[in-house]
N, C-alpha and C positions, 0 to 999 in steps of 0.2 A: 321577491324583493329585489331591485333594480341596486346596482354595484353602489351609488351614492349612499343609500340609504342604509347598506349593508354594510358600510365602512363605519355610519355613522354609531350605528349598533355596536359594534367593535369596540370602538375610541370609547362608546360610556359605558361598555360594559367593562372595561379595564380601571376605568374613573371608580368603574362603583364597588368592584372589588378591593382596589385601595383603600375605600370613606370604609365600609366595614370591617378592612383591619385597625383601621385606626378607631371605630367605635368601639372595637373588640378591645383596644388599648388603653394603657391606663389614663386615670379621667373621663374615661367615655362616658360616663352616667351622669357628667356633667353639662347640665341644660345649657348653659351659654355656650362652652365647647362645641357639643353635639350641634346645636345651630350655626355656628363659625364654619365648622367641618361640611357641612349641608352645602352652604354658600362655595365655600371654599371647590367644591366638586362638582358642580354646574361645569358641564362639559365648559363652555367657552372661558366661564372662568380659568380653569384647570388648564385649559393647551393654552390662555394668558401671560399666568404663572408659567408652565414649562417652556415656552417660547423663550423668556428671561434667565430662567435656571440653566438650558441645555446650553450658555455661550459659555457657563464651569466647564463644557466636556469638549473632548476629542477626539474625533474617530479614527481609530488605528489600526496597522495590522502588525507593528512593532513599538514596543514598551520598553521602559526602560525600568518601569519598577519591576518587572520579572527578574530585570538580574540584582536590585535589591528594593524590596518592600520600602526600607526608609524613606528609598530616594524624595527631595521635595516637588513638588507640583510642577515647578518651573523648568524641571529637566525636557528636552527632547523630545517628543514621541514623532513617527513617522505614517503616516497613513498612505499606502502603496498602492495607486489607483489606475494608474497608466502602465498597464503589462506590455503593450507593443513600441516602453522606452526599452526595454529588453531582447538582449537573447534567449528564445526559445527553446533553441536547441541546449541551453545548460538548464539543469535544475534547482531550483530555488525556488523562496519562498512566492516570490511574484507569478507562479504559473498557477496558484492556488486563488490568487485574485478574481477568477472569471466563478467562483461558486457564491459568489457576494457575502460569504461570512468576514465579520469584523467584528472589533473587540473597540471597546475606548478606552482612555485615559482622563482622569480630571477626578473633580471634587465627588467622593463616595457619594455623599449624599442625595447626588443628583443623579445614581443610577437606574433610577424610575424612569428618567425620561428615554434614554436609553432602551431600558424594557420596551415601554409606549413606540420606541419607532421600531424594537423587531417583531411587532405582532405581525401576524400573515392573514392575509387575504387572498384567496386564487393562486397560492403560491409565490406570490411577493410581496415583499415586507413594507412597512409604510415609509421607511429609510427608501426606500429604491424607487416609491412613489414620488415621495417628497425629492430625492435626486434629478426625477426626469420631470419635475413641476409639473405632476399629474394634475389636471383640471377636475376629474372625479373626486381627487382628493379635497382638491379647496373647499367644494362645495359642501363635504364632510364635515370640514373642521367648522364651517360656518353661514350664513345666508349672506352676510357680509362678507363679497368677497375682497373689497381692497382690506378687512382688518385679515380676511381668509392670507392673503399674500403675503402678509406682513411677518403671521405664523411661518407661514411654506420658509420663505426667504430666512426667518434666525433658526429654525432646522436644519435647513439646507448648509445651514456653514458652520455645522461639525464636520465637515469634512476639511477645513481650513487649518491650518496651524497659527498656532498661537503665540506671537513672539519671535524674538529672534532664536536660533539655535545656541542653546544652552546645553550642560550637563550637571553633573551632580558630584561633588568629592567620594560618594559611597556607588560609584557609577566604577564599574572598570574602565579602563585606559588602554588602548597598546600603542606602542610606537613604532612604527610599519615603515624602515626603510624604502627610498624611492630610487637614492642619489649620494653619493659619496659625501655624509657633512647633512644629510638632510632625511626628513621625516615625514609621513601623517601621521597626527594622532588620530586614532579609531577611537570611537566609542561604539561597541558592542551594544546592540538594545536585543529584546527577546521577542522571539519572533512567533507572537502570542497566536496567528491563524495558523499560522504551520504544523504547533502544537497542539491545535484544537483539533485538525484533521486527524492527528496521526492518532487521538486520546480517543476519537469514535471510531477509527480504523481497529482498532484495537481492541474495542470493546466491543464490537458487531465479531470479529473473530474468534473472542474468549468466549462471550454470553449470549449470541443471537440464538433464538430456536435453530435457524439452520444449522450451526457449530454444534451446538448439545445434539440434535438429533446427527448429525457424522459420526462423532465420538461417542454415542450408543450404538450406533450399527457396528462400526468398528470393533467395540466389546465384546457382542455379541455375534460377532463374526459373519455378518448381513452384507450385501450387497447394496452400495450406496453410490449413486450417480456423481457427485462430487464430496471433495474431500474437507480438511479444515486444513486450518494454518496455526504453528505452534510458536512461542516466544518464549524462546529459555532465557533465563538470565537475566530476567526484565529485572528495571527496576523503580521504584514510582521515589519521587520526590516530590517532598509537601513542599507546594508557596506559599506563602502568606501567614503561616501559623494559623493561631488559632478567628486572626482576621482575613478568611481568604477573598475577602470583597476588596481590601485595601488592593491588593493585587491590579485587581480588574475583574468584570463580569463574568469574562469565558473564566478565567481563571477557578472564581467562584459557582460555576452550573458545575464544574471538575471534581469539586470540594477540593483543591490545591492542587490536584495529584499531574503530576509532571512525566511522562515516561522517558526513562533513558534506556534503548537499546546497547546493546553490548559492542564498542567499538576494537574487537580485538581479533586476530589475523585465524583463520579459520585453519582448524585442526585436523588433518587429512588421516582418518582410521582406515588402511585398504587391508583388506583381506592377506592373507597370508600365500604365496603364489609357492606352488608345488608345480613339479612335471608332469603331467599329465601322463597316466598308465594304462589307459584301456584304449580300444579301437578308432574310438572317434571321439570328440570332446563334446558332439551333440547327443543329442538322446538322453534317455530320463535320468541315468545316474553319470553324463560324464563331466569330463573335467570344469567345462565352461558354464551348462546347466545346471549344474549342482549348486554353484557357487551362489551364497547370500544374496547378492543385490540382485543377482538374475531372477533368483527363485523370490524375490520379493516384485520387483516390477512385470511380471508374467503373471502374478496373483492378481496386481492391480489392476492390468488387461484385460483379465479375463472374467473378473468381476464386475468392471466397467460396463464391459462388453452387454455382459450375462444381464445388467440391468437398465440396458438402451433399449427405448424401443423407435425411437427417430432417427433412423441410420442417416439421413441422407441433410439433418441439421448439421451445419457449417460447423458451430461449434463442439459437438461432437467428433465429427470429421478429424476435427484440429486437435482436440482432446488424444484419438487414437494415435494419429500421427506423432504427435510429441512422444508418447511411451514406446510404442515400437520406435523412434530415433532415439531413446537413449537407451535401449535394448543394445541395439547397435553398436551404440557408444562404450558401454560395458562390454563387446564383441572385441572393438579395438581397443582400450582398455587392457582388455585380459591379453591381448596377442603381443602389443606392444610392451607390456610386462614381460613376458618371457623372451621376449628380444632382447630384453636390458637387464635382465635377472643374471641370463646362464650364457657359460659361454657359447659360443656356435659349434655344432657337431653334438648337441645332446640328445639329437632325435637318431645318433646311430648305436646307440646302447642298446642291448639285446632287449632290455625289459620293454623298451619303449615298441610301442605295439600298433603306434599312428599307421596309416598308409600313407604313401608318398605324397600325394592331393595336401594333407594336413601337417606334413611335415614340413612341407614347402613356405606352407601358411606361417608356422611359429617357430621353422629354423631356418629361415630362407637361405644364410649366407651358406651352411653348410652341404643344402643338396643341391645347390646351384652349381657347383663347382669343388673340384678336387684343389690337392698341393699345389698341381700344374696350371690353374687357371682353365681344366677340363670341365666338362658334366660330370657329374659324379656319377651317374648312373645311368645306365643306356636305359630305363624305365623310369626316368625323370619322368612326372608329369608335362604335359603339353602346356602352350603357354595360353589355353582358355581353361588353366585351372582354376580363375577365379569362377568361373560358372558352376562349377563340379562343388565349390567350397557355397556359393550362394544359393544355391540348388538344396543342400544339405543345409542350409540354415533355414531356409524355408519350411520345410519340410519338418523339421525339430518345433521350429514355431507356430504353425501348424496345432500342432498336437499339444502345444504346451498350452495355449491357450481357447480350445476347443470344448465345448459344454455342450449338451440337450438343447439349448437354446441357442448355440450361437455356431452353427457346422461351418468349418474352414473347408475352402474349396480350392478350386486349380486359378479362383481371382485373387482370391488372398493371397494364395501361393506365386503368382507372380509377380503380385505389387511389394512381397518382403522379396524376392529375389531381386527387383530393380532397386531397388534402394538401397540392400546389402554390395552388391555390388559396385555400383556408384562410390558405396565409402572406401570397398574393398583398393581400389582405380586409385583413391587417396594417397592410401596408405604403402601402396607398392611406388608412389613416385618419391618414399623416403625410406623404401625399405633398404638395406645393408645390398 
């Protein structure tokens, strides 16, 4: 079936599923009805009628009945079609413009027509047909193509605004300083695609099979190539009541439901820092490995690892690199904690058991130099002690993340020693 003819299939099979809800409706067993309805649903009939009806609507990607259902028809709405009047480089709503979802505004009743333009063919809707006055389309809608044009053209200007810019009394207001003695009033509208993305971003991350099957392997303590994404503190806001159509379309495919993310300043739980007592702070029980987020991002690693079999896929690649850099990060983390913890001079207590290599690492100011502005110790580490400290983190890493399936070598053992080191270079250029 050639793309004409498959459009045309579309447009009456949406017609025809209409006429049998409305037969299914009441009165439908009524013969004069039932024939009116018949007539009435003649494809050309139908896109006649909707041609007339859709000048009720407006195509939008900002509402203003979102911020109150009452609002009257005459209010505002804003349809945001040109993303390169824009900066790019901030984020807003208008960077969400190039996936061509839109939402309208206008008279309920006429959200049929609406529906009617976002059916899809080939992956684009008849909205986006009708926008670039696709010629396959005309011939769709009709054999007549100047009454064909005449359709296209009162389609094509829902995307027009209607009127002049108005608001509403039940519309919020703010008064936005410019100038000493002077003002804009805002009017706030709801920025109903923004919402829409974020309500299926959201619901692919709670409910997709991909999410449930993470969160059972997770359970079951399985090896899973990627992870899920969690949202505490969500919280859903109904629009519309028990009318969620009044709202708007997208509004109602949502059934109201609004998400509000948690806008409040994040709550830093760190671990508890002690002095480390044993030999060396790497290896399986010390100070630094031991520690919670280590022992949890090494699991991650090594899990990951254990259930890769495309080493040499990009994003894989990219995957390992992130976790072993915030391995790292938790390295510096834990060092710089005890920098700012204790005073200097706690790594010459008897109990403390570091070697000079490690002490240097997490007390620097005190074996660097005496009262006198001396060396403290004619067995001061040399000053390519960061090698000796990247060497041993290698090597700790190594083994921490090492499985049947996945042997660490002398490549992996170099590629965490250039990188530990690198951060190490950092961090000595603010060490005390």
């Amino acid at each position: 079936m050639d793309t004409k003819n498959a459009l045309r299939t579309l447009i009456e099979n949406f017609i025809q599923e209409r006429l049998q809800a409305k037969l299914a409706g009441p009165g439908g067993n009524d013969e004069n009805k039932r024939q009116k309805l018949f007539a009435e649903h003649q494809r050309e009939a139908w896109l006649a009628n909707a041609a007339i009806r859709v000048t009720k609507l407006q195509l939008a990607t900002h509402i203003v009945k979102g911020i109150h259902p009452g609002v009257k028809k005459h209010a505002t709405n804003i349809y945001l079609r040109r993303p390169w009047y824009f900066d790019r480089s901030l984020v807003g709503t208008h960077l969400l413009t190039e996936d061509r979802t839109s939402d309208v505004a206008g008279d309920t009743a006429v959200f049929d027509v609406f529906k009617f333009l976002r059916l899809i063919h080939q992956g684009e809707s008849l909205l986006q047909r009708v926008q670039r006055n696709d010629p396959v389309l005309l011939g769709a809608f009709s054999d007549d193509l100047e009454q064909a044009h005449k359709w296209m053209a009162s389609f094509a200007a829902i995307g027009e605004s209607k009127g002049y810019p108005s608001s509403d009394t039940l519309a919020k207001q703010l008064y936005f300083p410019v100038s000493e003695g002077s003002y804009h009033l805002l009017g706030p509208l709801y920025p109903t695609v923004l919402v829409h993305r974020l309500y299926n971003i959201l619901k692919a991350d709670r409910f997709s099979e991909a999410a449930s099957a993470a969160r059972n392997a997770r359970k079951e303590n399985l090896p899973w190539p990627n992870g899920y994404r969690e949202y505490p503190h969500l919280v859903i806001q109904k629009l519309g009541g028990s009318n969620t159509q009044n709202v708007s379309p997208l509004n109602n495919e949502r059934s109201g439901a609004n998400h509000l993310l948690p806008s409040l300043p994040p709550t830093w739980q760190s671990e508890s820092i002690t002095l480390p007592r044993g030999k060396s702070i790497f290896g399986r029980y010390g100070a630094f490995s031991n520690r919670r987020a280590v022992r949890e991002l090494t699991r991650v690693l090594r899990e990951f690892l254990a259930s890769t079999r495309d080493w040499n896929n990009v994003q894989i690649r990219n995957k390992r690199a992130s976790l072993v850099d915030e391995i790292i990060d938790q390295l510096l983390h834990y060092v710089t904690s005890l920098r700012e913890h204790f005073p200097s001079g706690w790594s010459a207590a008897p109990e403390c058991r570091l070697d000079a290599v490690e002490k240097l690492l997490l007390d620097p100011a005190a074996i660097r130099q005496d009262a006198d502005g001396h060396a403290a110790s004619p067995s001061a580490p040399t000053p390519d002690w960061t090698a000796e400290i990247a060497d041993r983190f290698a090597k700790w890493l190594n083994a921490a993340i090492r499985t049947d399936r996945t042997p660490m070598g002398d490549e992996e053992h170099r590629e965490w020693k250039v990188l530990v080191t690198e951060s190490l270079a950092e961090l000595e250029e603010i060490a005390p």
